[in-house]
Each structure stands twice: as structure tokens, then as C-alpha cells.
GUMI-267147 format. One record per residue: residue in three letters; x negated, y, z negated of N, C-alpha, C in turn. Coordinates in steps of 0.2 Angstrom, whole numbers, padded with zeros to 4 digits, always signed. Example, Ala and Ser with C-alpha at 12.3 -4.5 7.8 and 13.67 -1.06 7.14 Angstrom:
residues 2
ALA-0066-0028-0039-0062-0022-0039-0066-0016-0039/SER-0064-0011-0035-0068-0005-0036-0064+0000-0039/
//
This chain:
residues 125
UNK+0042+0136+0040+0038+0141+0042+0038+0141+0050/UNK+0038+0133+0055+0037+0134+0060+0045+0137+0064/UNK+0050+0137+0058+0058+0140+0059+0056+0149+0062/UNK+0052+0149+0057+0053+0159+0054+0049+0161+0060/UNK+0042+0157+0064+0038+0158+0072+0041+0159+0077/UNK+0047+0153+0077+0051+0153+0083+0055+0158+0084/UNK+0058+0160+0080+0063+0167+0080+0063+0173+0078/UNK+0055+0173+0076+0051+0182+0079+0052+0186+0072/UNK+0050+0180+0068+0051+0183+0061+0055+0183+0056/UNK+0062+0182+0060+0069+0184+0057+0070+0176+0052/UNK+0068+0171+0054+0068+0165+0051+0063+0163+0044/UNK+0057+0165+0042+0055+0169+0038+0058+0172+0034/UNK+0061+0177+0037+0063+0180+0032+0068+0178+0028/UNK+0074+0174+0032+0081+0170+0027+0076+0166+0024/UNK+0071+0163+0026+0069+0158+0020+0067+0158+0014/UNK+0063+0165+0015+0062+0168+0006+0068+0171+0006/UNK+0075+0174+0007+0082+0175+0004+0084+0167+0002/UNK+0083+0165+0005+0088+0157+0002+0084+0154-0004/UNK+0079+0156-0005+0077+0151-0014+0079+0156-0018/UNK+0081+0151-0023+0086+0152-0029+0078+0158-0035/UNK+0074+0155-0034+0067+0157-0037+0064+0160-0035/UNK+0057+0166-0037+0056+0170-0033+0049+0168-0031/UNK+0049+0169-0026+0043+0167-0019+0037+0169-0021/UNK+0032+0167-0023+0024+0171-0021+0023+0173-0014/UNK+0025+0181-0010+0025+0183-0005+0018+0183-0003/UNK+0012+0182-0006+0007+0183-0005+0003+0176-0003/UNK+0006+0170-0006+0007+0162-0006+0008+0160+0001/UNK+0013+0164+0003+0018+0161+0008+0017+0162+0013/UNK+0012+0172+0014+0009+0174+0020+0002+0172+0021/UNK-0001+0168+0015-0008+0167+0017-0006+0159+0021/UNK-0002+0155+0019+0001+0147+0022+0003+0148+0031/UNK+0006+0153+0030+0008+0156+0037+0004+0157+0042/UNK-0002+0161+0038-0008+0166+0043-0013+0159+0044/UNK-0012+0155+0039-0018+0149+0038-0015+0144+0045/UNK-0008+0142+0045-0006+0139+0050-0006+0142+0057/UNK-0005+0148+0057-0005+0149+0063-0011+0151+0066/UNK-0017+0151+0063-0023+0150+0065-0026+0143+0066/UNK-0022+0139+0065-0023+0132+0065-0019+0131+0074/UNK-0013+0134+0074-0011+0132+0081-0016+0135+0086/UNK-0019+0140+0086-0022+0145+0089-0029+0141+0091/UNK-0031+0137+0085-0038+0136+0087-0038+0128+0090/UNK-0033+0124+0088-0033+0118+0091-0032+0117+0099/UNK-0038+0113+0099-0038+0114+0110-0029+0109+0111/UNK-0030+0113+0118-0023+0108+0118-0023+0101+0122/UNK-0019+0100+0121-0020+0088+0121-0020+0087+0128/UNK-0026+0084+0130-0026+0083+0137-0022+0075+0138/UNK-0020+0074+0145-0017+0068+0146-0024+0066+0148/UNK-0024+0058+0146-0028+0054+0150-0027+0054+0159/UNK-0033+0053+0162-0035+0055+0169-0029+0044+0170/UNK-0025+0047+0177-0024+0041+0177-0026+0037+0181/UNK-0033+0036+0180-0038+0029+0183-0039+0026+0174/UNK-0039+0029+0171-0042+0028+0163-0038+0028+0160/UNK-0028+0028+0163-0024+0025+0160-0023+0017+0162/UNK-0024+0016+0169-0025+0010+0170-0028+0007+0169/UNK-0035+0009+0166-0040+0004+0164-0038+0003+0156/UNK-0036+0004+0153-0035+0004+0146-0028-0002+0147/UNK-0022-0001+0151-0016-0003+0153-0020-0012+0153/UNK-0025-0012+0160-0028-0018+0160-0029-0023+0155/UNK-0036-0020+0150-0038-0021+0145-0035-0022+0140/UNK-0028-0020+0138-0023-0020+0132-0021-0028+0131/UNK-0018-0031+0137-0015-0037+0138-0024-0043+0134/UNK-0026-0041+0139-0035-0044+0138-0037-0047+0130/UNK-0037-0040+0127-0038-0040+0119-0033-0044+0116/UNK-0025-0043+0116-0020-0046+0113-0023-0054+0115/UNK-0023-0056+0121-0024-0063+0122-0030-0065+0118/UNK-0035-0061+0118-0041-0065+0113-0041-0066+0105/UNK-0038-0059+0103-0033-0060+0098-0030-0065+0095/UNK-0027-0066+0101-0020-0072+0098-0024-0080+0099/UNK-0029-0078+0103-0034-0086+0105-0037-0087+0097/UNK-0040-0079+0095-0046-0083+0088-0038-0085+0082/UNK-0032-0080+0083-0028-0083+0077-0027-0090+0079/UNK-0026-0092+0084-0023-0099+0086-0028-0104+0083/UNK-0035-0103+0088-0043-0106+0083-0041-0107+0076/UNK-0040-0103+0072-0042-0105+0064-0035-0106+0061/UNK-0029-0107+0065-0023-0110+0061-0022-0115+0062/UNK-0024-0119+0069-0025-0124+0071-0028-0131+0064/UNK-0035-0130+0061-0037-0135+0058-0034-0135+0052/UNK-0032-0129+0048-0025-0132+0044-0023-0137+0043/UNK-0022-0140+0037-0018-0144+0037-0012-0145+0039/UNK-0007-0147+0040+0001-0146+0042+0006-0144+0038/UNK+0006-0143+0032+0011-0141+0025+0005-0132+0026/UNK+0000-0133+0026-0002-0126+0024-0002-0123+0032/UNK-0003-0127+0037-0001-0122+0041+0006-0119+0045/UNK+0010-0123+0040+0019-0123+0042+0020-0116+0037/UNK+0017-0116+0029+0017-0112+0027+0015-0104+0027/UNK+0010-0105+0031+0005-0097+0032+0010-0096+0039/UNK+0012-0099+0044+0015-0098+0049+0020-0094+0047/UNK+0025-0098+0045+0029-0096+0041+0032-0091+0036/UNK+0027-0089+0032+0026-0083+0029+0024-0076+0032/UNK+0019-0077+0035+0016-0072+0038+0017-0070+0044/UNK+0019-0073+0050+0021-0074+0056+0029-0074+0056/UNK+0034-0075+0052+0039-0077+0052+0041-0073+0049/UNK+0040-0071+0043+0042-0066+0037+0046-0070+0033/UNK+0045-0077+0032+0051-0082+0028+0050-0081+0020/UNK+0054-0080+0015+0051-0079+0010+0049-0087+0006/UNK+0046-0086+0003+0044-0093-0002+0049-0099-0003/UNK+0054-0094-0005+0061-0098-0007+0062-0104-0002/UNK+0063-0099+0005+0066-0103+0010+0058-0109+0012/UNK+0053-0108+0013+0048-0112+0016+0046-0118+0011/UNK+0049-0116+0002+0048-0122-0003+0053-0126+0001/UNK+0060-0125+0001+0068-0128+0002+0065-0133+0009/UNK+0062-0130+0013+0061-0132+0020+0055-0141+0019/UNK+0052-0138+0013+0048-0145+0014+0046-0146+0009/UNK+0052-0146+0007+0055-0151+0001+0049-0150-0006/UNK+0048-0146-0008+0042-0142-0014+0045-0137-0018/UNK+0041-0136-0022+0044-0129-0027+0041-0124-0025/UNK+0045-0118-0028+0040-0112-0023+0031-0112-0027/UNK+0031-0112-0033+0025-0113-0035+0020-0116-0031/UNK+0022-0123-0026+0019-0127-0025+0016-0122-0016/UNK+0025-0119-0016+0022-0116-0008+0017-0111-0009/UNK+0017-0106-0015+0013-0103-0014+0006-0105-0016/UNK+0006-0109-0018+0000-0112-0019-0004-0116-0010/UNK+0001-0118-0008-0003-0117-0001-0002-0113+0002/UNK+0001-0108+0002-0001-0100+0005-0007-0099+0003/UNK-0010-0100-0001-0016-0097-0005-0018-0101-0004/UNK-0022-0106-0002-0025-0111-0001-0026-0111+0009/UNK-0021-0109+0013-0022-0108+0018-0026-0102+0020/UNK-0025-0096+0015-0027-0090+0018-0034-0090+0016/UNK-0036-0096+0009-0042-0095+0007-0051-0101+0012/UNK-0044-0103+0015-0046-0108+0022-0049-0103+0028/UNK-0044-0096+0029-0044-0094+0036-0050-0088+0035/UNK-0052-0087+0028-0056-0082+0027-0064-0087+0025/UNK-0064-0092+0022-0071-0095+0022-0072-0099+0030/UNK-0069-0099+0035-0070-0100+0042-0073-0095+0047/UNK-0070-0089+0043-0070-0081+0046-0079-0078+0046/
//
């Protein structure tokens, strides 16, 4: 539909000739008239003023570091097999297979401390 807009109609119109089946023309103009009162009524997008780009710019880095400070906090007292494993899985994208291989376990057993670390990081939380 936003084809048939740009080209003053004429695109529209090849679009009900190209289906094989016949069109609800009545469907088609209310989706249309519906749409294009949608462009008409939404204000248009203002840019952020650029002091209030900077300040967000600031603050981004900020967040991410205290972010990454509380994940560090609570993977830290982990054990070291569950925190090799959550690291691992989650941070790493390793799947099961490779992080059993890695320390010498079945994968049953890794996931079993996957589950056990992440039931660790949420009674901490």
C-alpha cells in the first residue's frame, strides 16, 4: 500500500490487478484511508536537543560499568566448576557438550551446575 502512495495511485492499482483472487475493494480502501490517517496524525519524530545527546552519551558508559560491577559481585562467590560453567554457557554461548568435555563431567552433570549456579545468582538477588 505504501507502493500505491508514492506513485499517485497508479501502484494501487497494479496491486489489486496482480492477485490471482478477487480483492475486497472495500477492505482494501478502508486499510488504506485507515493508514494514511495514521501518517497524517503522528507528530513527527524530533531529534534529541544536542546537550541531552551528551548527557545520555555520558551516562551510557556509567550504567554498563555498574552493570557489569553487580554481574561480577554475584559470579564471583560461585563456586569454580559452577562459575566456569555459567560463565561459559551464558557469557560464552558454549554449549553443554563442550563445557562437560572441558571439565572432565557428563553433560548431565554440567547442567546440573548450570542450575545450581543460576539458582545461586537468583537467592543472592
Amino acid at each position: 500500500m505504501r507502493r500505491g502512495r508514492r506513485r499517485g495511485g497508479l501502484g494501487a492499482h497494479e496491486t489489486l490487478r496482480a492477485h490471482e483472487r478477487p480483492v475486497v475493494l472495500g477492505a482494501y480502501l478502508t486499510l488504506a484511508v485507515r493508514n494514511r490517517a495514521i501518517d497524517v496524525l503522528r507528530p513527527p519524530a524530533t531529534a534529541p536537543l544536542p546537550e541531552q545527546r551528551a548527557t545520555e552519551d555520558a551516562v551510557v558508559p556509567v550504567l554498563r560499568r555498574e552493570a557489569l560491577r553487580q554481574v561480577v559481585g554475584g559470579v564471583r562467590p560461585l563456586p569454580p566448576r559452577q562459575r566456569a560453567v555459567l560463565v561459559g554457557h551464558a557469557l560464552d554461548g558454549r554449549p553443554h557438550e563442550a563445557l562437560a568435555a572441558d571439565l572432565g563431567i557428563s553433560v548431565p552433570a554440567a547442567k546440573a551446575l548450570l542450575h545450581r549456579a543460576r539458582e545461586r545468582l537468583r537467592a543472592a538477588a
